[in-house]
N, C-alpha and C positions, 0 to 999 in steps of 0.2 A: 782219477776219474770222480771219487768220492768228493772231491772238493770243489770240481770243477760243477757238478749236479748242485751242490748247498749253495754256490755262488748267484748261480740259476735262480733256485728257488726265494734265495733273500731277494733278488730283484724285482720280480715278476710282485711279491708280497708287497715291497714299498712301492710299485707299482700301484697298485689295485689301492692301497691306503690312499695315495697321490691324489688319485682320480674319485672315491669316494669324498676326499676331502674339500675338493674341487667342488665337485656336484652340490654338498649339503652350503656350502657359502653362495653357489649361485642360487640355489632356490630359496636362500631363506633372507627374508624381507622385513626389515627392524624396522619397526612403525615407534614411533615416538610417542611418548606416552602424554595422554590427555588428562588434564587436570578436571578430577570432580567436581571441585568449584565451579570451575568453568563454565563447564555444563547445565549445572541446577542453576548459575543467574544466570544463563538464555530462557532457559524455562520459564525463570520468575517474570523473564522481562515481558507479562502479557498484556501490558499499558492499562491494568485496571480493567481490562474486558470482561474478563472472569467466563468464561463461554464466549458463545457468537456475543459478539460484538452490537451496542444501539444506539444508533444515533441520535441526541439531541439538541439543544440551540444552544449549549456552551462545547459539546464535541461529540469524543468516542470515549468512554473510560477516562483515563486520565490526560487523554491529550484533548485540553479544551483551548479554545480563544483566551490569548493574556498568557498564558503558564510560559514561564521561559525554557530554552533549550537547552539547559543544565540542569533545570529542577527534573525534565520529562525524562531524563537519561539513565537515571535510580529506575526506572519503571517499564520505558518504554526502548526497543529496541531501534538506533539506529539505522538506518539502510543506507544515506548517505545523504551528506551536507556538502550543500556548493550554490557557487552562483550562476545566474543563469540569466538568459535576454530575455526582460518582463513583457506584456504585450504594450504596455506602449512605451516602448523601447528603450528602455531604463536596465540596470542589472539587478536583481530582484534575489535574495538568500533565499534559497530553496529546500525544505528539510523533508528526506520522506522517513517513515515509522515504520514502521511494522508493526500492526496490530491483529491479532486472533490468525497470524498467515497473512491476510490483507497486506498491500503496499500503500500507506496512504500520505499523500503529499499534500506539506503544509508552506507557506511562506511565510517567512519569518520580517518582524520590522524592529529596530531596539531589541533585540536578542528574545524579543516574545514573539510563541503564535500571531500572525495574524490572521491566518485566512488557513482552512481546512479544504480541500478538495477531495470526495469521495468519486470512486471509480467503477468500485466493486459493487453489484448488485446483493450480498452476501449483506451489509450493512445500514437497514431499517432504520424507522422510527419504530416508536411503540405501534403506533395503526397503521404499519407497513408499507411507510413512503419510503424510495430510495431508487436509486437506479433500476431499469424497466418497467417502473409505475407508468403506466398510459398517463396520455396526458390530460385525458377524458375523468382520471381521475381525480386532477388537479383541478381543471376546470370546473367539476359539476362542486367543488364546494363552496358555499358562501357567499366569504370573501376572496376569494380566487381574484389577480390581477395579473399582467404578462406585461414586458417591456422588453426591448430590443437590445440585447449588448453587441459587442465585437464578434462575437463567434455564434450568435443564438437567439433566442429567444428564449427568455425565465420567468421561471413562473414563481410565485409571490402567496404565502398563502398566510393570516396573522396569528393563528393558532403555533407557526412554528415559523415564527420572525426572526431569525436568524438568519435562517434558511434560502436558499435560491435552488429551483429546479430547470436547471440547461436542456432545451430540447434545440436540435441542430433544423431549422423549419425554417422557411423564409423569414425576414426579418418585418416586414410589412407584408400587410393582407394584399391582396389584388389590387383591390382598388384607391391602395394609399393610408393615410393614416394610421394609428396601432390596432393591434392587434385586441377587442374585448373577448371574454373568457368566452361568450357565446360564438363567438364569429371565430378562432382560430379552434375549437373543438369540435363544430360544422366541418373546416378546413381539413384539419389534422387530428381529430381524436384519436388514430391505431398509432401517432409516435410516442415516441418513451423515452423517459429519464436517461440521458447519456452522462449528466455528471450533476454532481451536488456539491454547492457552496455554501461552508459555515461561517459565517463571518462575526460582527458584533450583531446584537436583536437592535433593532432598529423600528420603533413604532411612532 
């Protein structure tokens, strides 16, 4: 009887071991270990922003017009390179960044920058032009000039000639002709900046 009890008990014990052993391998969850390198050059990778981000007529930090896309790669992070249908109907190398957070998308010609597009309202000039600037703003300066592209109307300003400001507004005024800074601010003064182009300055 005596043996027949210890038989028992040895069971029931690697039992319960069986079933703890069981349990502590399904809960436990091996995350693979991340390299600290890694890490600090995402960090580093802030394209020369060094804070919010400003834009001027050669870029943003270190991603200007001209700089190739192996030099901006030590600095700037990334988001993804590929080609893409240009708008007049060509295939067109497309690189976007990431700068300060930002996604900002460039096109590339000979393996350089050529052309910068801003999206994000987060990224100014020094006197706070950038996406949702009124257009009332662009208008009442100077030199203010507006011309009709593909997708818009841009406005021109010579203080920062690099630069184009895309508002989505009819392409011509009413009654034909282009649009003068006075006659589409009458028109549309409350629309705003929907995208900015950095391209070469151009005077």
């Amino acid at each position: 009887m005596r043996i027949i009890f210890a038989l028992a008990a040895i069971i029931v014990v690697a039992g319960c071991r069986r079933s703890d052993d069981e349990d502590r391998r399904g809960d436990t969850i091996v995350t693979p270990p991340v390299s600290v390198d890694s890490l600090a050059r995402v960090a580093a990778l802030d394209c020369g922003s060094a804070g919010l981000p400003v834009m001027t007529d050669e870029g943003i930090g270190d991603l200007e017009v001209g700089r190739s896309v192996d030099e901006l790669r030590a600095t700037c992070e990334v988001i993804s390179d590929a080609n893409e249908q240009g708008s007049e109907g060509g295939q067109e190398r497309v690189v976007v960044f990431r700068v300060d957070g930002q996604a900002v998308r460039t096109i590339v010609a000979d393996e350089k920058i050529y052309r910068i597009e801003v999206l994000s309202p987060r990224v100014l000039t020094t006197d706070s032009l950038g996406v949702d600037t009124p257009l009332r703003t662009i208008a009442t300066r100077p030199d203010a000039r507006f011309l009709p592209g593909e997708d818009g109307v841009y406005g021109f300003l010579g203080e920062h000639c690099a630069m184009s400001f895309r508002f989505s507004v009819p392409l011509r005024p009413p009654r034909g002709s282009d649009w003068t800074a006075a006659a589409i601010n009458a028109a549309h003064g409350d629309a705003a900046v929907d995208k900015v182009l950095i391209t070469r300055c151009r005077r």
